[in-house]
PDB file of N, CA, C, O and CB in Angstrom:
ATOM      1  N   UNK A   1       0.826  -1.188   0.000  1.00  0.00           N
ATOM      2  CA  UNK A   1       0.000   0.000   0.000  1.00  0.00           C
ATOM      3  C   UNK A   1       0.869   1.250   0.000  1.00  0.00           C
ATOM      4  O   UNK A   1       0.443   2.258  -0.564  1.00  0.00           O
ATOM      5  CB  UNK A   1      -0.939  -0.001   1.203  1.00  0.00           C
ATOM      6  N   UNK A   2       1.832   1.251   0.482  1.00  0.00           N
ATOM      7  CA  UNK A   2       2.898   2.417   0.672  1.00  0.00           C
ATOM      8  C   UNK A   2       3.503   2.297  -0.966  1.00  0.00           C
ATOM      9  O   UNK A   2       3.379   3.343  -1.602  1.00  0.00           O
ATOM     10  CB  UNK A   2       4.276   2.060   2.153  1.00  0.00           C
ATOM     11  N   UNK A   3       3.871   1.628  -1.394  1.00  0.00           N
ATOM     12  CA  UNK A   3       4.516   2.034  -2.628  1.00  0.00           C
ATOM     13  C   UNK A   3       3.579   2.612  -3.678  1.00  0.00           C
ATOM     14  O   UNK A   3       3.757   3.415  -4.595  1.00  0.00           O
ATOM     15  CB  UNK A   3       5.221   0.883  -3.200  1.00  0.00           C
ATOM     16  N   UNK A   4       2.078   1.653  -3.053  1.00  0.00           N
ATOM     17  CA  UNK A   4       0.892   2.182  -4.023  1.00  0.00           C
ATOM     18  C   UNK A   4       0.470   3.777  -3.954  1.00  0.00           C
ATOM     19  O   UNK A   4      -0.171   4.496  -4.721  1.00  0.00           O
ATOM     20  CB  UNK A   4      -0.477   1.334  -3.639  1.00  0.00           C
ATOM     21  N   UNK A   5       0.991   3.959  -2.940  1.00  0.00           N
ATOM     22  CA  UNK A   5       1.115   5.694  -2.348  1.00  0.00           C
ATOM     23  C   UNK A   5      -0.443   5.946  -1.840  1.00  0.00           C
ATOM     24  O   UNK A   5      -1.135   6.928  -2.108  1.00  0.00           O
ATOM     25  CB  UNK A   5       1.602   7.116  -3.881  1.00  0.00           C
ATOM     26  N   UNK A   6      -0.868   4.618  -0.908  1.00  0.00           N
ATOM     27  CA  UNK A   6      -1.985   4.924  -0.379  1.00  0.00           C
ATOM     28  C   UNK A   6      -2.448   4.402   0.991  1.00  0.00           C
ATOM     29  O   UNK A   6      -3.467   3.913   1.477  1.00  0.00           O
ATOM     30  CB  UNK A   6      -2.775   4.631  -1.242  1.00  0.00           C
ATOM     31  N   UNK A   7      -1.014   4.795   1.440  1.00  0.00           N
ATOM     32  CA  UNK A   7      -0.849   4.103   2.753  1.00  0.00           C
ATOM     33  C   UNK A   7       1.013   4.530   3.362  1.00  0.00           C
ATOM     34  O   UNK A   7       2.032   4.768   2.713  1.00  0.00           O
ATOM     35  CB  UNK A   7      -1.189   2.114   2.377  1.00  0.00           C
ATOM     36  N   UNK A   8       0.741   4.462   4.898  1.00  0.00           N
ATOM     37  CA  UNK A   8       2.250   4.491   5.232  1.00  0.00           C
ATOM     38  C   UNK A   8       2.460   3.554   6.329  1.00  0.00           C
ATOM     39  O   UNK A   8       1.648   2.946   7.026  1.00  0.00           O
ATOM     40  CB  UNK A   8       2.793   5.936   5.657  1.00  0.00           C
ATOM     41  N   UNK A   9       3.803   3.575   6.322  1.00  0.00           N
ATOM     42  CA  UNK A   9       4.607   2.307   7.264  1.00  0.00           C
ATOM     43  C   UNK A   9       5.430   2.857   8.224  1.00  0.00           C
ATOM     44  O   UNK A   9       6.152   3.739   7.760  1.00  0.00           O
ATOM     45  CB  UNK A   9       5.631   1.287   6.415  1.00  0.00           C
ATOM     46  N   UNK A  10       5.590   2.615   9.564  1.00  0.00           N
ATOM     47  CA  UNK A  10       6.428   2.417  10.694  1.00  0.00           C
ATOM     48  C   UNK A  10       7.367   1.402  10.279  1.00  0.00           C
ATOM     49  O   UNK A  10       6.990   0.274   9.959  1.00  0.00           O
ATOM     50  CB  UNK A  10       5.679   2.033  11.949  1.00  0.00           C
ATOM     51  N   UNK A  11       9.099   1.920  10.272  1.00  0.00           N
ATOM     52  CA  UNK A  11       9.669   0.773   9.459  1.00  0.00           C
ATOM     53  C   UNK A  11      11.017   1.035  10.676  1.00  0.00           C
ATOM     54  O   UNK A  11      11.121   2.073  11.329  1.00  0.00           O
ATOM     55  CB  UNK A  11       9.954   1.022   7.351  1.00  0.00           C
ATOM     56  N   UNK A  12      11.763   0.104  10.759  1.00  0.00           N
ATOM     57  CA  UNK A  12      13.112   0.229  11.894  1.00  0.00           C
ATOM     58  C   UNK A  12      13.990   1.346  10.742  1.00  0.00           C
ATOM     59  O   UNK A  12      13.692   1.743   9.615  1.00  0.00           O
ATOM     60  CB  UNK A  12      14.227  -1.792  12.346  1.00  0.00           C
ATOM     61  N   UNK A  13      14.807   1.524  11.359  1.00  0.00           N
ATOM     62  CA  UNK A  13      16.084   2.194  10.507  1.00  0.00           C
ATOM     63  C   UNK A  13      17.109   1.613   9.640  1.00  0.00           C
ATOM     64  O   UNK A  13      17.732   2.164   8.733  1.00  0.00           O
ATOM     65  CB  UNK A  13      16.882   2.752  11.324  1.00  0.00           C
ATOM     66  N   UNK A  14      17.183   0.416  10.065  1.00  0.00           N
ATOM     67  CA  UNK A  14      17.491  -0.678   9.356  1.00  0.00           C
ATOM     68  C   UNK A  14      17.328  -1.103   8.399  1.00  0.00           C
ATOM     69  O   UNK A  14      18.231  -1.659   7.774  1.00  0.00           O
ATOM     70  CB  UNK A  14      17.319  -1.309   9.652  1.00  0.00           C
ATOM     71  N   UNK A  15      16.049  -0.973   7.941  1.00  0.00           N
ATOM     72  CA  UNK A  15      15.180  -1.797   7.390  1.00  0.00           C
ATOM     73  C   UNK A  15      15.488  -1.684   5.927  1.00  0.00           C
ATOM     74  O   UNK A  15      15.894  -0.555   5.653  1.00  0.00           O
ATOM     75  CB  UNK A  15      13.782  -1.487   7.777  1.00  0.00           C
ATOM     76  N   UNK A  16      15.414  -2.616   4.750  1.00  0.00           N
ATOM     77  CA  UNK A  16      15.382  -2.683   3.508  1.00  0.00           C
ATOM     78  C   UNK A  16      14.907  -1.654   2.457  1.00  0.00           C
ATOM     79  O   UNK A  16      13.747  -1.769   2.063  1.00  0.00           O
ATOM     80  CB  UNK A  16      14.835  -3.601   3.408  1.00  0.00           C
ATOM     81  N   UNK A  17      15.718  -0.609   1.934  1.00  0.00           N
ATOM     82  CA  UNK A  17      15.039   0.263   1.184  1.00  0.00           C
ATOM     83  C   UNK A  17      14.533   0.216  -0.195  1.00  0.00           C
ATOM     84  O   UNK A  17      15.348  -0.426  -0.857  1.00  0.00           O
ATOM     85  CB  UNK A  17      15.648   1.109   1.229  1.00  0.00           C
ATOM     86  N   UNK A  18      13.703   0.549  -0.810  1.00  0.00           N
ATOM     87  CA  UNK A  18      13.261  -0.098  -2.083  1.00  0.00           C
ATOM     88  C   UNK A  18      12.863   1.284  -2.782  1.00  0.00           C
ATOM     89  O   UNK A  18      12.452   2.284  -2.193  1.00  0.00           O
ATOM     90  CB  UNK A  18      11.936  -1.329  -1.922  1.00  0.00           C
ATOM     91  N   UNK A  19      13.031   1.163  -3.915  1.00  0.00           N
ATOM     92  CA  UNK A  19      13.288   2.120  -5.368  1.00  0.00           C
ATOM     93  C   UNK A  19      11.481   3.131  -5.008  1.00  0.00           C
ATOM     94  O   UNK A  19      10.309   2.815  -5.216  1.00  0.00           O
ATOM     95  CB  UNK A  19      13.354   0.641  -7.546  1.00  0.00           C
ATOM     96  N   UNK A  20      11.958   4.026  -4.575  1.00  0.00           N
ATOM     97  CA  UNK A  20       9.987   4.796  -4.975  1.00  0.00           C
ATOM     98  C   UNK A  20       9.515   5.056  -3.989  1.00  0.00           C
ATOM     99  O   UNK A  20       8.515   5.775  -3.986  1.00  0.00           O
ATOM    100  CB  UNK A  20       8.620   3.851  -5.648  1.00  0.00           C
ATOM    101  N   UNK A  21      10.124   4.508  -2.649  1.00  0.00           N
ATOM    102  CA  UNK A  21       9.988   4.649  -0.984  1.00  0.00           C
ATOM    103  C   UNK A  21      10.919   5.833  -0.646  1.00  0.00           C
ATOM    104  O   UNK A  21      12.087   5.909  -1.027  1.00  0.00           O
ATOM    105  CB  UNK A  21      10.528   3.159  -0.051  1.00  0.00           C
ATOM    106  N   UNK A  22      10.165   6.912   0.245  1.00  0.00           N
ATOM    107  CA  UNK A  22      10.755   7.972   0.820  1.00  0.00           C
ATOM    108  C   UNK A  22      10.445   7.781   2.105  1.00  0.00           C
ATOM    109  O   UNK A  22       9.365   7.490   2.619  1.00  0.00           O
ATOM    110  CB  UNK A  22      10.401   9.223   0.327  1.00  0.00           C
ATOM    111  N   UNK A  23      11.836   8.034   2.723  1.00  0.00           N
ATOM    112  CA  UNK A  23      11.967   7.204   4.092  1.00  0.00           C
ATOM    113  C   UNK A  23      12.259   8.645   5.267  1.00  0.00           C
ATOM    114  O   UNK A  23      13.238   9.371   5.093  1.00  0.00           O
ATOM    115  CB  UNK A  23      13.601   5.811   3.984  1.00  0.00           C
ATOM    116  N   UNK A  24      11.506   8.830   6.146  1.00  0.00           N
ATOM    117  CA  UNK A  24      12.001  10.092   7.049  1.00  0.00           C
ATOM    118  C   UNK A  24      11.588   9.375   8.660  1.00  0.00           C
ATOM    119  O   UNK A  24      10.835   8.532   9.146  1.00  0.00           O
ATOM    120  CB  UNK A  24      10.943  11.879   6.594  1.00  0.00           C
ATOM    121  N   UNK A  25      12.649  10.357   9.061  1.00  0.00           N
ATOM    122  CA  UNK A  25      13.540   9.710  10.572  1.00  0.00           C
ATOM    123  C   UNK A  25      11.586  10.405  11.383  1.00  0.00           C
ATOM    124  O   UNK A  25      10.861  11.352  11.081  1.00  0.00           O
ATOM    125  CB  UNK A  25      16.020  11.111  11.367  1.00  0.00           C
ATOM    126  N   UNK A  26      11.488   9.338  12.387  1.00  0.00           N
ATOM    127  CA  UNK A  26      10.398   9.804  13.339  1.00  0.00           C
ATOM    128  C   UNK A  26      11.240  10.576  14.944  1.00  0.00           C
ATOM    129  O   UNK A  26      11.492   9.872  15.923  1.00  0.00           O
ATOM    130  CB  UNK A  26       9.317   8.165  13.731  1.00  0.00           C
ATOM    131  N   UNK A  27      11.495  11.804  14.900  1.00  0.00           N
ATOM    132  CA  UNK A  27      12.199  12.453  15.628  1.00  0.00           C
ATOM    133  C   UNK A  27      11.437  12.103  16.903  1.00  0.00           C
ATOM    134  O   UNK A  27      12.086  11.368  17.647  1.00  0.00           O
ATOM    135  CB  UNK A  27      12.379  13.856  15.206  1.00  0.00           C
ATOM    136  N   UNK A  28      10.177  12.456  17.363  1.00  0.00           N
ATOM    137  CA  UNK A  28       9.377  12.540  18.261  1.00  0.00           C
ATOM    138  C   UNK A  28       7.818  12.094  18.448  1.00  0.00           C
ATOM    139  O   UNK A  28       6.882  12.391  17.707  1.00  0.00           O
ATOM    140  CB  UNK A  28       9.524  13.557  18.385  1.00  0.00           C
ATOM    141  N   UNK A  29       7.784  11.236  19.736  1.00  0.00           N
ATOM    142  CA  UNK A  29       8.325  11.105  20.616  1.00  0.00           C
ATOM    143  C   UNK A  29       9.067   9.659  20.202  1.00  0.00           C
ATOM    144  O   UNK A  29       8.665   8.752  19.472  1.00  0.00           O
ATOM    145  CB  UNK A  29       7.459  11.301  21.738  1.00  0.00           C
ATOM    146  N   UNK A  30      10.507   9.832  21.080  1.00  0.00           N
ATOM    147  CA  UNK A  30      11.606   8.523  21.043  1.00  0.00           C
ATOM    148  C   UNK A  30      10.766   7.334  20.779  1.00  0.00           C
ATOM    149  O   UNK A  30       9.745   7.148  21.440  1.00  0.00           O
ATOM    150  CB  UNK A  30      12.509   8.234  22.568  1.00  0.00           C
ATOM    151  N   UNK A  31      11.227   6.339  19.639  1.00  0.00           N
ATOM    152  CA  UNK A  31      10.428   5.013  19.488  1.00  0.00           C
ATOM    153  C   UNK A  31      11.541   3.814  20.003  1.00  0.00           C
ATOM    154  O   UNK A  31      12.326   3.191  19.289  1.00  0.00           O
ATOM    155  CB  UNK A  31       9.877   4.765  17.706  1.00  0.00           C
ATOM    156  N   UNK A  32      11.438   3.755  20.778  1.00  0.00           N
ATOM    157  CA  UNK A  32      12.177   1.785  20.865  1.00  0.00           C
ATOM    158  C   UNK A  32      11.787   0.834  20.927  1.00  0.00           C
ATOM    159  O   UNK A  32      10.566   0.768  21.068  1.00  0.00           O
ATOM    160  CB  UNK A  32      12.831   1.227  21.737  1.00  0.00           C
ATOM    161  N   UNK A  33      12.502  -0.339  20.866  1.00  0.00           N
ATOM    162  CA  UNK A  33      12.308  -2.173  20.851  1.00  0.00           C
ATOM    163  C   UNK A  33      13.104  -2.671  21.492  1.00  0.00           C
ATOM    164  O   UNK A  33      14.264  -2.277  21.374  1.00  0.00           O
ATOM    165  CB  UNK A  33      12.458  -3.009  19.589  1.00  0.00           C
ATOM    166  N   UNK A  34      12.768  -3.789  22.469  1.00  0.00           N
ATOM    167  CA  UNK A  34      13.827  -4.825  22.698  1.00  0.00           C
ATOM    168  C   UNK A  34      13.892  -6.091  21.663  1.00  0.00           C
ATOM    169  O   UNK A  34      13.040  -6.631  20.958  1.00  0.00           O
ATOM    170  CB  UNK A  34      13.601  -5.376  24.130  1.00  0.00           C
ATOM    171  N   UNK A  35      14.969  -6.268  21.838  1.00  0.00           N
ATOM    172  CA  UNK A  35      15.172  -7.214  21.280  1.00  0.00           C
ATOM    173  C   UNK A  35      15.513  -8.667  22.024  1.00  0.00           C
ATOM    174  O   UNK A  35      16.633  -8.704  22.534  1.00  0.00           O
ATOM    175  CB  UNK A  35      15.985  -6.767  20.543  1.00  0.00           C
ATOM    176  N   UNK A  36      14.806  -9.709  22.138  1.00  0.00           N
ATOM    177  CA  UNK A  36      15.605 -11.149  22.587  1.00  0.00           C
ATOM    178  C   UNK A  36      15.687 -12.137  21.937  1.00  0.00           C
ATOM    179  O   UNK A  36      14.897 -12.495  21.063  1.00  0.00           O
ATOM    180  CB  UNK A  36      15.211 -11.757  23.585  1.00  0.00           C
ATOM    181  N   UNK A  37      16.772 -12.751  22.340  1.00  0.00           N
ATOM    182  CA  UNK A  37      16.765 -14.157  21.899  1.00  0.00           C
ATOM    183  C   UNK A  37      16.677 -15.137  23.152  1.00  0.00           C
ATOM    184  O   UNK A  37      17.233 -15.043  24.246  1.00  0.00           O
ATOM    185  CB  UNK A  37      18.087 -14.452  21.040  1.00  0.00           C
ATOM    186  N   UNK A  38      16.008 -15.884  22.772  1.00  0.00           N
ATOM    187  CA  UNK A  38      15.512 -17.342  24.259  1.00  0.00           C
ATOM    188  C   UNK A  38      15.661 -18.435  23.642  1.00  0.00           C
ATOM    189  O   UNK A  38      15.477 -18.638  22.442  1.00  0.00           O
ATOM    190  CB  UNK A  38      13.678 -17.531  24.994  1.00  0.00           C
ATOM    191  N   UNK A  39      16.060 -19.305  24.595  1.00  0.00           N
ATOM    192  CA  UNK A  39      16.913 -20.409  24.549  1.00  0.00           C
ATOM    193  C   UNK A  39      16.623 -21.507  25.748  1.00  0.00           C
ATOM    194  O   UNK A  39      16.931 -21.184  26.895  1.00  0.00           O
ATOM    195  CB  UNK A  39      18.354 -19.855  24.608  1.00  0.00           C
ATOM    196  N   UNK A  40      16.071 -22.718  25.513  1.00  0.00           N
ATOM    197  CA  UNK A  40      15.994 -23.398  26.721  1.00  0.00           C
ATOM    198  C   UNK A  40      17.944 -23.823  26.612  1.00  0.00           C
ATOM    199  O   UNK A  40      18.798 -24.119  25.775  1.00  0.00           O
ATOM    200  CB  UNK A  40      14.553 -24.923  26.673  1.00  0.00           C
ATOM    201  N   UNK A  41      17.723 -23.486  28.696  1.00  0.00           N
ATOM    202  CA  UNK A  41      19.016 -23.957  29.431  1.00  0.00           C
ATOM    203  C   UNK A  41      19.216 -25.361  29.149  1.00  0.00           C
ATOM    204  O   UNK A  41      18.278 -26.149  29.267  1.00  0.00           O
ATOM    205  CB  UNK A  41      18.965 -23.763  31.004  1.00  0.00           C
ATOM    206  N   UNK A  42      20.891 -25.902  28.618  1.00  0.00           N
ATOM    207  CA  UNK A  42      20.428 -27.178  28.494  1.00  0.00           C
ATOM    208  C   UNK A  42      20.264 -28.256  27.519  1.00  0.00           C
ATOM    209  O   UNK A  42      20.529 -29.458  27.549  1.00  0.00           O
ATOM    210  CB  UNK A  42      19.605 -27.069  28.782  1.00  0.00           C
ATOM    211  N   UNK A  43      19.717 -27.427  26.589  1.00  0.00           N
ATOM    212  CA  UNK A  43      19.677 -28.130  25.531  1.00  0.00           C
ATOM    213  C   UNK A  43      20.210 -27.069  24.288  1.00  0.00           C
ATOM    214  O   UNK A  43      20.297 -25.841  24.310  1.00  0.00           O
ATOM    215  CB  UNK A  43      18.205 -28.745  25.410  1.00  0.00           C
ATOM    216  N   UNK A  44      20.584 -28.218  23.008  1.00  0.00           N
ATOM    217  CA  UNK A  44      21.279 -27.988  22.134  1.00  0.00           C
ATOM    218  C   UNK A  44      20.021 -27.572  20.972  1.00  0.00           C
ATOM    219  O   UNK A  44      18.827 -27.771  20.747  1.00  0.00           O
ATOM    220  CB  UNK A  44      22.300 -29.192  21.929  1.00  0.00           C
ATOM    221  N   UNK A  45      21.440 -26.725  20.333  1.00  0.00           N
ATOM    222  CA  UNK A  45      20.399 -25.783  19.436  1.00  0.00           C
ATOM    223  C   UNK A  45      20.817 -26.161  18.215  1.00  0.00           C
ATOM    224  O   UNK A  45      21.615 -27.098  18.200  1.00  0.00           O
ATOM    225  CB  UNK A  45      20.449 -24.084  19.587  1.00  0.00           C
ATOM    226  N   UNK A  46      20.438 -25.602  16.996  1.00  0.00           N
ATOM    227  CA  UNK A  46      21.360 -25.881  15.627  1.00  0.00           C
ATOM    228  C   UNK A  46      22.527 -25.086  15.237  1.00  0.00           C
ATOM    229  O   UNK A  46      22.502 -24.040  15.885  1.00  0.00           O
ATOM    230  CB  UNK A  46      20.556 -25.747  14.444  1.00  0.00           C
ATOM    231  N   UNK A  47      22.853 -25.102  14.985  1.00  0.00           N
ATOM    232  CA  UNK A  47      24.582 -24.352  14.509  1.00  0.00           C
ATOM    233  C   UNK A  47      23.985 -23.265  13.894  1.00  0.00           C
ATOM    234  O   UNK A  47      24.324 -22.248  14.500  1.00  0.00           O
ATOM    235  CB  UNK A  47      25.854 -25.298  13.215  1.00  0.00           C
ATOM    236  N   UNK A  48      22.951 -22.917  12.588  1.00  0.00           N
ATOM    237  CA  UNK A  48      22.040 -21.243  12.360  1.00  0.00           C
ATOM    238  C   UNK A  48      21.565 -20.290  13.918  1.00  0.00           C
ATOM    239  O   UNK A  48      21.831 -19.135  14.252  1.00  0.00           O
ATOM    240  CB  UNK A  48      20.132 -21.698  11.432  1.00  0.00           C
ATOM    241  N   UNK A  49      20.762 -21.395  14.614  1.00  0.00           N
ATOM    242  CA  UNK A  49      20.660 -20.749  15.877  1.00  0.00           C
ATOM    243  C   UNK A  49      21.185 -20.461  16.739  1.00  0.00           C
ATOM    244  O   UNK A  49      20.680 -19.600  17.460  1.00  0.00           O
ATOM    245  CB  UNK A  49      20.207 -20.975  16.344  1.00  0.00           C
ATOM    246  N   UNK A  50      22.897 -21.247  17.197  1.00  0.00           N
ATOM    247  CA  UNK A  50      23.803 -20.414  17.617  1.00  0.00           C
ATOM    248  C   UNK A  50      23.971 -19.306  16.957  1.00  0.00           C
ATOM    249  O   UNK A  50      23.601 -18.251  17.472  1.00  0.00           O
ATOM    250  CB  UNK A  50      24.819 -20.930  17.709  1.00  0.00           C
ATOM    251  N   UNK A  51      24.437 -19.320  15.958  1.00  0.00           N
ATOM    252  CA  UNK A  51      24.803 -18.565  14.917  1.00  0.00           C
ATOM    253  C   UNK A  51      24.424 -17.507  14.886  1.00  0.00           C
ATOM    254  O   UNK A  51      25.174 -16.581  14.578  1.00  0.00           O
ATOM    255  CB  UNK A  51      24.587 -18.946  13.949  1.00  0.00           C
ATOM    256  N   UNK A  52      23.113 -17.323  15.203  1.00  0.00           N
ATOM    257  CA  UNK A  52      22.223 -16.157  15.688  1.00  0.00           C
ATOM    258  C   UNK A  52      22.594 -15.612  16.821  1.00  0.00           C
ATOM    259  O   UNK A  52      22.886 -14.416  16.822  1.00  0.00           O
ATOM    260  CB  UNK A  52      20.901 -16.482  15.886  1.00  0.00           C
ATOM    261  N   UNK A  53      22.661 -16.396  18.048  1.00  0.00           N
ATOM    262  CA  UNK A  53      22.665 -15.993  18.689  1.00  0.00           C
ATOM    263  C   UNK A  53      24.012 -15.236  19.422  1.00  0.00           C
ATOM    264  O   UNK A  53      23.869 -14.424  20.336  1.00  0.00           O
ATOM    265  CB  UNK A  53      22.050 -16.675  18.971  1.00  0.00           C
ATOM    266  N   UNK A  54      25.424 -15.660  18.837  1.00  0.00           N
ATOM    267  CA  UNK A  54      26.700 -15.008  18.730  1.00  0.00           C
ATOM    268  C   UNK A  54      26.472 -13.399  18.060  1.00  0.00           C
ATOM    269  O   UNK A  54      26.674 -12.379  18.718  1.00  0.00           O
ATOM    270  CB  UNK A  54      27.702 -16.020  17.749  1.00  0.00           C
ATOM    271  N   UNK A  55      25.996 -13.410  16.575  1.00  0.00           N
ATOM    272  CA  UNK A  55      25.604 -12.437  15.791  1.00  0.00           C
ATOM    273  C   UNK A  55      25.089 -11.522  16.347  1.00  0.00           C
ATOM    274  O   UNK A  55      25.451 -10.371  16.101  1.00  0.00           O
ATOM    275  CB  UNK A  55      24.926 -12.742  14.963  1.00  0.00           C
ATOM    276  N   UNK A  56      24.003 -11.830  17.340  1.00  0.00           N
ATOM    277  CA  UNK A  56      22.993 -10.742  17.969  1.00  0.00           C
ATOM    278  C   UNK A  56      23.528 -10.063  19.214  1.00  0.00           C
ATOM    279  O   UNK A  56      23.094  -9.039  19.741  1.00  0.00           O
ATOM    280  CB  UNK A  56      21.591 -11.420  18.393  1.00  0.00           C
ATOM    281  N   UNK A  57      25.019 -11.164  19.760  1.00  0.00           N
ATOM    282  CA  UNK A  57      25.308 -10.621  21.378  1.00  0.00           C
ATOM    283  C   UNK A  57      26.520  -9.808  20.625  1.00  0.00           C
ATOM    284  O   UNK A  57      26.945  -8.870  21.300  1.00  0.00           O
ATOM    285  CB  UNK A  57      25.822 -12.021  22.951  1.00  0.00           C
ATOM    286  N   UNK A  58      27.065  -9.967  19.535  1.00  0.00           N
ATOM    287  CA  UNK A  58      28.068  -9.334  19.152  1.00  0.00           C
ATOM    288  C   UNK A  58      28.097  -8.267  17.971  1.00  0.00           C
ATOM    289  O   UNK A  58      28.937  -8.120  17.084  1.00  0.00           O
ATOM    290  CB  UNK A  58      28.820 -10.234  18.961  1.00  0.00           C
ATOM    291  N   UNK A  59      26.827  -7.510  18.252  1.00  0.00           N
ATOM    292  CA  UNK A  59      26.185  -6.432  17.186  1.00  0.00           C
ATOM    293  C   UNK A  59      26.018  -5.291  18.248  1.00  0.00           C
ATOM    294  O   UNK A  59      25.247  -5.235  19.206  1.00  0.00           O
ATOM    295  CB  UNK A  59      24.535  -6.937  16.327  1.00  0.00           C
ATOM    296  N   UNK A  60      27.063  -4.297  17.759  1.00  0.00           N
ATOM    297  CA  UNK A  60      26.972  -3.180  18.779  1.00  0.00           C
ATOM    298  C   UNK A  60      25.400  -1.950  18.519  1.00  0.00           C
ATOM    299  O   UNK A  60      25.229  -0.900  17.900  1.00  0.00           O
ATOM    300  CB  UNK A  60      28.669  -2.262  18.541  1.00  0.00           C
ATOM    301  N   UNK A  61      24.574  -2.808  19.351  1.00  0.00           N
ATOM    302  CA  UNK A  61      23.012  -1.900  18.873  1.00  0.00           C
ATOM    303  C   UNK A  61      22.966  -0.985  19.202  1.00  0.00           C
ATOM    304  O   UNK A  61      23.612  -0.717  20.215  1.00  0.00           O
ATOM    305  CB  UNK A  61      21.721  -2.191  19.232  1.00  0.00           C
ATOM    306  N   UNK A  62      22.399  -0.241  18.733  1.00  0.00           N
ATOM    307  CA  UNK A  62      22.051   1.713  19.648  1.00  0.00           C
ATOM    308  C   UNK A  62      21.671   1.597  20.808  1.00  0.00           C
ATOM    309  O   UNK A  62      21.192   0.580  21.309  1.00  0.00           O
ATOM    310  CB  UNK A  62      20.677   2.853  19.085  1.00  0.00           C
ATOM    311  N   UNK A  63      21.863   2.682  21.350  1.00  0.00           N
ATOM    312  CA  UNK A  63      21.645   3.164  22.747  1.00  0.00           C
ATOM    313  C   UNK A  63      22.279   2.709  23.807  1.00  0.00           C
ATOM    314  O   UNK A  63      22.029   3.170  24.921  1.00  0.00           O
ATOM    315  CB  UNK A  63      20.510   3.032  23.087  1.00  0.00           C
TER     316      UNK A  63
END
């Protein structure tokens, strides 16, 4: 709907930009997220889901 130019999106800063999308910073009021990853204690995960989970503790996030 947003590209259709009949509609708009709340998008991270991050986020994937695409050809025809005009993207502006939401100054106010401050927006945040947490982020987690959960894990049963204990048990083994797959090598992607470590993988993730190294990636995510070793990504210097804002704030």
């Amino acid at each position: 709907m947003v590209l259709a130019g009949i509609g708009f999106a709340f998008m991270p800063e991050y986020s994937v930009t695409l050809p025809g999308l005009i993207q502006r910073p939401l100054i106010e009021p401050e927006v945040s997220r947490s982020v987690v990853v959960a894990a049963m204690p204990g048990r083994p995960h797959s090598p992607a889901a470590g993988a993730l989970m190294r990636a995510a503790q070793g990504f210097r996030w804002p704030g």
